[in-house]
N, C-alpha and C positions, 0 to 999 in steps of 0.2 A: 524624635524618639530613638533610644539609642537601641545599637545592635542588641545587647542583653537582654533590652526590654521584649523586644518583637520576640526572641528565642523563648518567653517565657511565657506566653500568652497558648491554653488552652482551650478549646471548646468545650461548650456547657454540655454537650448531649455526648452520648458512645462514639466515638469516631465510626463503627460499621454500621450505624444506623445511617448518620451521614454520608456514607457513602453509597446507601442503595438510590438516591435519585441523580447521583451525580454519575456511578456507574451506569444507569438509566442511559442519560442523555449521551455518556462518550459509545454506547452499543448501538445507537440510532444514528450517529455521527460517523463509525466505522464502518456501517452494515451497508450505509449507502455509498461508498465509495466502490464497492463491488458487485452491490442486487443488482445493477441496470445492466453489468457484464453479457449475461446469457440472455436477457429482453431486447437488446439490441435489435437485431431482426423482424420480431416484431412490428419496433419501432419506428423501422426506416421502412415498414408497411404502410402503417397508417401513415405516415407523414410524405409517404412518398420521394424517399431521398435514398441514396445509395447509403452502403454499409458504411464506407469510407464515413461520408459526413455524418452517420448516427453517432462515431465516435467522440463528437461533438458535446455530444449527452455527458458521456463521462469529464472528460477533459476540462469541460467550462465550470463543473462543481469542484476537481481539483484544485483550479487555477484560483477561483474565486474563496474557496479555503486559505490558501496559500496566503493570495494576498493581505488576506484579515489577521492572519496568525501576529506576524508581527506587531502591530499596531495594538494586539489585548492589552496589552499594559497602558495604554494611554487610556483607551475607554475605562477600563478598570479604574481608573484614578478619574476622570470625569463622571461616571455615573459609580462607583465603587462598584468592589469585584460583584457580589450574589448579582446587583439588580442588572450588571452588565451579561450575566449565565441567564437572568429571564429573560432579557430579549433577547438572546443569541437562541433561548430555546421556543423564546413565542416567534421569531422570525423561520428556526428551522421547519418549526411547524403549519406556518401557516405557507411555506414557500414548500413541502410537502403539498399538502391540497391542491393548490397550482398546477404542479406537478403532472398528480393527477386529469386533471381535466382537463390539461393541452391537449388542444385539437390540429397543432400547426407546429414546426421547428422552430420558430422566430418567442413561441408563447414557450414551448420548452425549454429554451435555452436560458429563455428569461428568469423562470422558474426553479433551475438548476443552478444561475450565478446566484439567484436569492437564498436559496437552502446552502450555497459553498458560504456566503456573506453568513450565515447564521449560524452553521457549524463550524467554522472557522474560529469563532472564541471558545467552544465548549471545549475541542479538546486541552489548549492550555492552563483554562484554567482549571478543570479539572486533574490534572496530574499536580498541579500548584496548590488545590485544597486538598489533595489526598495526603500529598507529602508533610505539609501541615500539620493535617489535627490527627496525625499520631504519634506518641512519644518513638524517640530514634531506636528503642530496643522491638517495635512491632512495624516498621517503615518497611521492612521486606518482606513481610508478608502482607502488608495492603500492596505493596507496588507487586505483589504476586499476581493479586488480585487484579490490578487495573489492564496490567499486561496481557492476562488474560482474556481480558474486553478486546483489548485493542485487538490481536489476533485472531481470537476467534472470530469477532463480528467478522472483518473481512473474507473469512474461510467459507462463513455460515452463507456468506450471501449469495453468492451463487447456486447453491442449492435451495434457499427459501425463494430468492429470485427466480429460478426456474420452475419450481412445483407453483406458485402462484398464479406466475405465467402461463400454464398449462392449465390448470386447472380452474381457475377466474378469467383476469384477463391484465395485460400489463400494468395499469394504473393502480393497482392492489399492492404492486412491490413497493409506490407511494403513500397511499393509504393506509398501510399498516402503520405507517410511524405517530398519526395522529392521535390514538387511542395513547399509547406508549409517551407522545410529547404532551399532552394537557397531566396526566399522571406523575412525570418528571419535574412541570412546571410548577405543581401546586404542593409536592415535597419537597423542591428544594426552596420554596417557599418558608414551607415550618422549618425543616431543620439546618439549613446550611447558614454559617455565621459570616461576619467577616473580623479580622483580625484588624488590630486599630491600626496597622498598617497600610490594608489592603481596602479601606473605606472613602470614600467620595472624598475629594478633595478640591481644595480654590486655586486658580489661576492657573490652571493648568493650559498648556500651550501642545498644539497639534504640530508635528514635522511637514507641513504638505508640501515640501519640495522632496524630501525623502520618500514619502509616501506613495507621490505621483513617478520618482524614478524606478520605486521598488513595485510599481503595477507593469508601468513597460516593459521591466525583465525580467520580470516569472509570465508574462504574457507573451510577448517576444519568443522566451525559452520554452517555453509548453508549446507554442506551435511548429518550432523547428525539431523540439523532439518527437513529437505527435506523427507530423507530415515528413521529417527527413529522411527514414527508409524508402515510400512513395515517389522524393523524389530526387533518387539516388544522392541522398547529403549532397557533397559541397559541391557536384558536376551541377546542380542545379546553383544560376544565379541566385534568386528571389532565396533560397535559404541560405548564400553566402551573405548577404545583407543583410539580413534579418537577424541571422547569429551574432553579426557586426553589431549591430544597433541595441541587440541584447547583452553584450558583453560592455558596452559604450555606458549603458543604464545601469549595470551592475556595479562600474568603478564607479559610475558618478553617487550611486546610492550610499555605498561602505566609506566612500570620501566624505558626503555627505554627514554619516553616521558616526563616523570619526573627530570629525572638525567643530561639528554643531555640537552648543552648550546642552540643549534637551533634544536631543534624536528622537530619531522613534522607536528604537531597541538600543538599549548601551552594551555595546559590543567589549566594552571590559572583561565580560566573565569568560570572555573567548582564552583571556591569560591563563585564568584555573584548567592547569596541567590536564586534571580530571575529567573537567566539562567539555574542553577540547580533545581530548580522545576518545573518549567516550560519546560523546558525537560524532565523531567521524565513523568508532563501531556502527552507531545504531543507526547513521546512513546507509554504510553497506547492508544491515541487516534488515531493513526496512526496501532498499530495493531487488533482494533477493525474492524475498514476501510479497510483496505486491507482483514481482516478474511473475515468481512461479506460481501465484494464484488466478494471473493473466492467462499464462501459457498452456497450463495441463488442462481445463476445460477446454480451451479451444485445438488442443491436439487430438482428446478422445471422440471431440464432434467431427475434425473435418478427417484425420485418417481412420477412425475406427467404425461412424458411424450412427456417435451417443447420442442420444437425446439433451437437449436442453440443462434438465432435472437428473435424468443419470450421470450427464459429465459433472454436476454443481455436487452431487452424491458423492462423488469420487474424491472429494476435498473431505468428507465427515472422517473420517480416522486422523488424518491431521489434526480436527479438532482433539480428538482423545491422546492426541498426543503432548497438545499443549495442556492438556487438563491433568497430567499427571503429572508433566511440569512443574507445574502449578504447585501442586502436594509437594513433591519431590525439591521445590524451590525455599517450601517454608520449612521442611524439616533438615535443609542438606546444611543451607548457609550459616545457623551458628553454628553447625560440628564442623565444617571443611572451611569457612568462611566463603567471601561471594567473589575473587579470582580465581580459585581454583574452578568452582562452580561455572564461572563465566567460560574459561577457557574447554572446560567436558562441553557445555553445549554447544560450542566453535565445532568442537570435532565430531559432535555427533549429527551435528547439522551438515559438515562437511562428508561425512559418512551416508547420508542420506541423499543428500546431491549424488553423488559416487553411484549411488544404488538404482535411480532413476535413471543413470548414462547404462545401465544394463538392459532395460525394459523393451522389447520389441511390437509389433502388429500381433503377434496369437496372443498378447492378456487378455485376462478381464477384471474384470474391477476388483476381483481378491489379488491378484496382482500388485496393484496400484496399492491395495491399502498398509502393505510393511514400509512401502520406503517412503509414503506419508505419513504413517505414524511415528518415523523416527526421526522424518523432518520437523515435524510440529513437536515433536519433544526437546531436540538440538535449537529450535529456533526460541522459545518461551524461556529456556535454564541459558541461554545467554542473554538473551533481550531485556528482560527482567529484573537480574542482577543489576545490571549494566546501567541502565534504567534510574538503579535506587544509586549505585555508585556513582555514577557520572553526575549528581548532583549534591553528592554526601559532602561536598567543601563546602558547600555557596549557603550562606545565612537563609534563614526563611524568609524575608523579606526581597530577598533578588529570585525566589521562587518563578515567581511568576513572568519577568524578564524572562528568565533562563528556560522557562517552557515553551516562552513562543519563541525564541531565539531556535532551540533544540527542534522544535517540529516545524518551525518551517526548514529548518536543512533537510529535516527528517521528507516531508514531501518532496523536494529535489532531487533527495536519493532517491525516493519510489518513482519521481518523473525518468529520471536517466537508468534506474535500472531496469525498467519495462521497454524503455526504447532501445539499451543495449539491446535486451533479450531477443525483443523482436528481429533489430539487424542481423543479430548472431544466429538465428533460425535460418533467416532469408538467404543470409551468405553462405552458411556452412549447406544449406540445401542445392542452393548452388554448385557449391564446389564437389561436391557428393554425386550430383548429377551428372558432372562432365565426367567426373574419373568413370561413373559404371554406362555411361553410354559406348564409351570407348571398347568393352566390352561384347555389346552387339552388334554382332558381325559374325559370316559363317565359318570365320575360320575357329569361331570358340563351340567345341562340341556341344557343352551344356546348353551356350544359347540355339544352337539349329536343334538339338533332338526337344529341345521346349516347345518351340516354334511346330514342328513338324507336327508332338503331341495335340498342342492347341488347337491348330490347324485340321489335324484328322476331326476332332471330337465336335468341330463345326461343318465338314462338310457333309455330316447327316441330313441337313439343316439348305447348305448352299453348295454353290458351284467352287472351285478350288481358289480362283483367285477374290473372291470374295473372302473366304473360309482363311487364307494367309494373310490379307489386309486384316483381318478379324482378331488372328492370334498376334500379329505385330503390335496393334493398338492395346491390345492386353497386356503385352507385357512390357510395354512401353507404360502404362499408367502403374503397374507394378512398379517401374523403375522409379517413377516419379514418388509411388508411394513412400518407398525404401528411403531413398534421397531426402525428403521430408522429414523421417521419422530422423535420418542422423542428424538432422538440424536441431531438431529437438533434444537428443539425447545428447548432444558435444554441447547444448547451452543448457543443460544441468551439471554437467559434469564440473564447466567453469563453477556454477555453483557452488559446486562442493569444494573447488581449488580455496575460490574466495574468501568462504570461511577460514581455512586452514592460511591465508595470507594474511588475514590480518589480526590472529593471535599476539604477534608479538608488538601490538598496539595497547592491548592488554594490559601486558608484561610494565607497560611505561606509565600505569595508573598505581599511583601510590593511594598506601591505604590512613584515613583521615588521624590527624594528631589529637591528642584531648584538649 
C-alpha cells in the first residue's frame, strides 16, 4: 500500500469519542508508574524487606515496560494493532489483581513485570492511534490532550496513592485499576479501528537475538542506575561490571538493529532531523518529571515531617498547571505557532526549577503550590508541542515504529534522570555538610551563644553535661537538616538550568514542507 494511500484512510467514528478508552488505558499505565512511590513502606512491612529492596516494586514495572515498548510494532503486525491494546490492557488488568493480593516479594515482583509486560504496549500505541484518527489541522489539540494524561497521571499518583493507603489499605492503589481496565477494554472494543496498515499481518518474523540483547541492557542499566548511588558508582566493582555488560548489550543490540533485514524497531526514523531532536527534548523532559515527582514527596516526608497523602497533595497545583497548559496549548499554537510555544514553556519550566532552589524548612504547602504550578504549566506547553512536532515529518504508517522508538528513549531518560537527581541530593548534601561543620566550633560566636541557649533551656530538665550533649546533638541534626535541604534545592536548580540548555535543540527542528 502506498504512502498516499495510508495518509488517506479515516476512521468511521469522531476521533474524541475514540479517544476516551484509549485515553482510559494510557491514565492507568501513567498512574502506576508513581501510586506505589508513597506505599512503599507500607510495603516492605508486610513483606518484611528493607526500604532499599521495596524499591524493587517500582523499578521491575519500569524495566519490564521498557522492554515491551520496542517490540509494539512487531506484535501489532502479528496480532494487528486494537487486538494487540486488548491484551496489553486484559494483561494489565488482570496483572493489576495479582498485585493486589501479593502476600510475599517473589509474588510481587512477579506481578509488577506482568502489569510492565501489559503496559508497555498501551502507551505506544496509543499516541500512534491518537495522532492517526485526527485530520493534521486538530493533531495539537488531541496531542494536548494526550499530554495531559501522560503528566498528570503521574503527578496524581502520589496523592491518590497515599490517601488510599491511609485510608483503605495498600492493595487498593492496585485495585482501583480493575474497574477503570474491564471499562477500557470493552470500549476500545467498539470504537477503536485499525487502519489497513496497522492490521494482522502474514509471515511476520520476530528479532530474538535483538530482543534478548535489548532485555540485558535496560536490565543491566536499571540496576546500576537504581543500586549506583548505594554503592558509590564505579568505587563499587559489581557495578563497574555490570555497567560493562550493559553498555556490551547496547552496541550489540543497535548493531544488531542496524544490520538485520527486519529488526525489531527500524532505527531509520532516527535520520528525521525532527524526530531526533525532538526526542532527545522530550528525554531531558521526561527525566526532569519523573526526577522531580520522585524528589519533592520524599523531601516534605523526611525533612519536614509530611504525611504520606500531604506530601502526594503537594504535587496537586502542578496538576492545575498542566491543565491550563493544556487550554493555553490549544489556543496559543495556531496564533504563535508550536516553537515559539515550545521554547516559552523551556523557560517557564526553567523558571520554575529556579523558584524551588529558593524554598527552605519554615514552608508550607502554600509554598510549594507557586513554583509547582508554574512547573506543571512550563512542563505541559513544551512537552506537548514537542510531542506533536517531533513526529510531524514521519508518515502515519511509521507512527507506531516511532512511538515505541520515542518512549522507550523516553523511559531511559526518566531512568537516568531520577538516578542523577538522587546522586546530585546525596552529593551536594555532602558537600554542604562538610563546609557548615567546619563552622562548629567555639571560636564562632553564633555557634557558642546557640549552644549555651540550648543548653540553659535543658538544664531545667538535667544536669549540665547532659543538658550540652543535648544542645550539641540538636544542632548537629539541624546541621544535617540544612545540609539536606541544599541537596535538594541545588538539584532543582540544575533543573531549571536544563531546561534553559536545551532550547537551542529547538531552534534545529525545522518546521514541516507541504
Amino acid at each position: 500500500m502506498s504512502n498516499a494511500e495510508t495518509e488517506q484512510w479515516i476512521p468511521s467514528r469522531n476521533p474524541w469519542i475514540i479517544m476516551i478508552p484509549v485515553m482510559l488505558s494510557v491514565f492507568m499505565f501513567a498512574l502506576d508508574e508513581t501510586i506505589s512511590n508513597v506505599a512503599l513502606p507500607y510495603m516492605a512491612g508486610s513483606f518484611s524487606i528493607s526500604h532499599n529492596e521495596s524499591t524493587w516494586i517500582i523499578t521491575s514495572y519500569l524495566v519490564a515496560s521498557g522492554v515491551l515498548i520496542p517490540a509494539v510494532d512487531f506484535f501489532c503486525k502479528l496480532f494487528g494493532r486494537k487486538t494487540y491494546l486488548l491484551i496489553s490492557i486484559t494483561i494489565f488488568t488482570i496483572a493489576s489483581v495479582i498485585c493486589g493480593l501479593s502476600n510475599s516479594m517473589a509474588m510481587m515482583l512477579f506481578a509488577r513485570v506482568l502489569q510492565g509486560i501489559g503496559g508497555g504496549g498501551i502507551m505506544p500505541i496509543s499516541q500512534a492511534v491518537i495522532f492517526e484518527i485526527f485530520p493534521k489541522e486538530k493533531r495539537a489539540a488531541a496531542m494536548a490532550v494526550f499530554g495531559l494524561g501522560v503528566v498528570m497521571a503521574p503527578i496524581m499518583g502520589p496523592a491518590l496513592g497515599g490517601y488510599l493507603t491511609e485510608t483503605l489499605s495498600w492493595p487498593f492503589i492496585y485495585f482501583i485499576n480493575v474497574p477503570f481496565g474491564i471499562i477500557a477494554f470493552h470500549l476500545t472494543q467498539m470504537l477503536v479501528e485499525d487502519p489497513p496498515y496497522a492490521r494482522k499481518q502474514k509471515n511476520v518474523s520476530m528479532d530474538y537475538s535483538g530482543f534478548f540483547f535489548l532485555c540485558v541492557w535496560l536490565l543491566t542499566l536499571q540496576v546500576v542506575l537504581d543500586k549506583g548511588n548505594d554503592a558509590d558508582w564505579f568505587s563499587a566493582a559489581w557495578i563497574c561490571k555490570l555497567f560493562a555488560i550493559s553498555m556490551m548489550a547496547m552496541v550489540a543490540f543497535f548493531t544488531i538493529q542496524v544490520k538485520k533485514k527486519k529488526p525489531l524497531i527500524d532505527l531509520s526514523i532516527l535520520k528525521d532531523g525532527n524526530f531526533f531532536f525532538g526526542t532527545i527534548v522530550l528525554m531531558v523532559l521526561m527525566g526532569v518529571m519523573m526526577a522531580s515527582a520522585a524528589i519533592l514527596p520524599s523531601m516534605l516526608q523526611q525533612l519536614m515531617g509530611y504525611t504520606s497523602f500531604l506530601s502526594g497533595i503537594s504535587m496537586v497545583p502542578r496538576g492545575g498547571g498542566c491543565l491550563l497548559a493544556t487550554i493555553a496549548c490549544g489556543i496559543l499554537t495556531p496564533k504563535i505557532g508550536t516553537k515559539p510555544l515550545i521554547i516559552t514553556g523551556l523557560i517557564i519550566l526553567g523558571i520554575g526549577g529556579l523558584m524551588f532552589g529558593e524554598i527552605n524548612t519554615q514552608i508550607a504547602l502554600v509554598d510549594i503550590a507557586l513554583p509547582n504550578f508554574v512547573f506543571g504549566l512550563g512542563m505541559i506547553m513544551a512537552m506537548v508541542p514537542m510531542m506533536n512536532l517531533s513526529c510531524s515529518t514521519l508518515s502515519n504508517s511509521q507512527q507506531t515504529n516511532a512511538a515505541g522508538v520515542q518512549n522507550l528513549l523516553k523511559n531511559i531518560g526518566a531512568a537516568i534522570g531520577t538516578s542523577i537527581a538522587t546522586t546530585m541530593i546525596s552529593r551536594f548534601s555532602q558537600v554542604h555538610q562538610m563546609m557548615m561543620v567546619g563552622h562548629l566550633n567555639f571560636s564562632n560566636d553564633t555557634f557558642t551563644s546557640k549552644l549555651n541557649a540550648l543548653a540553659g533551656s535543658f538544664m531545667a530538665n538535667t544536669d549540665i553535661a547532659t543538658a550540652l550533649h543535648m544542645a550539641e546533638n540538636q544542632i548537629y541534626h539541624q546541621l544535617l537538616q540544612q545540609s539536606s535541604l541544599w541537596g535538594y534545592v541545588e538539584t532543582f536548580r540544575y533543573f531549571g538550568i536544563s531546561a534553559f540548555v536545551i532550547i537551542p535543540l529547538v531552534l534545529l527542528i525545522r518546521k514541516k514542507t507541504a
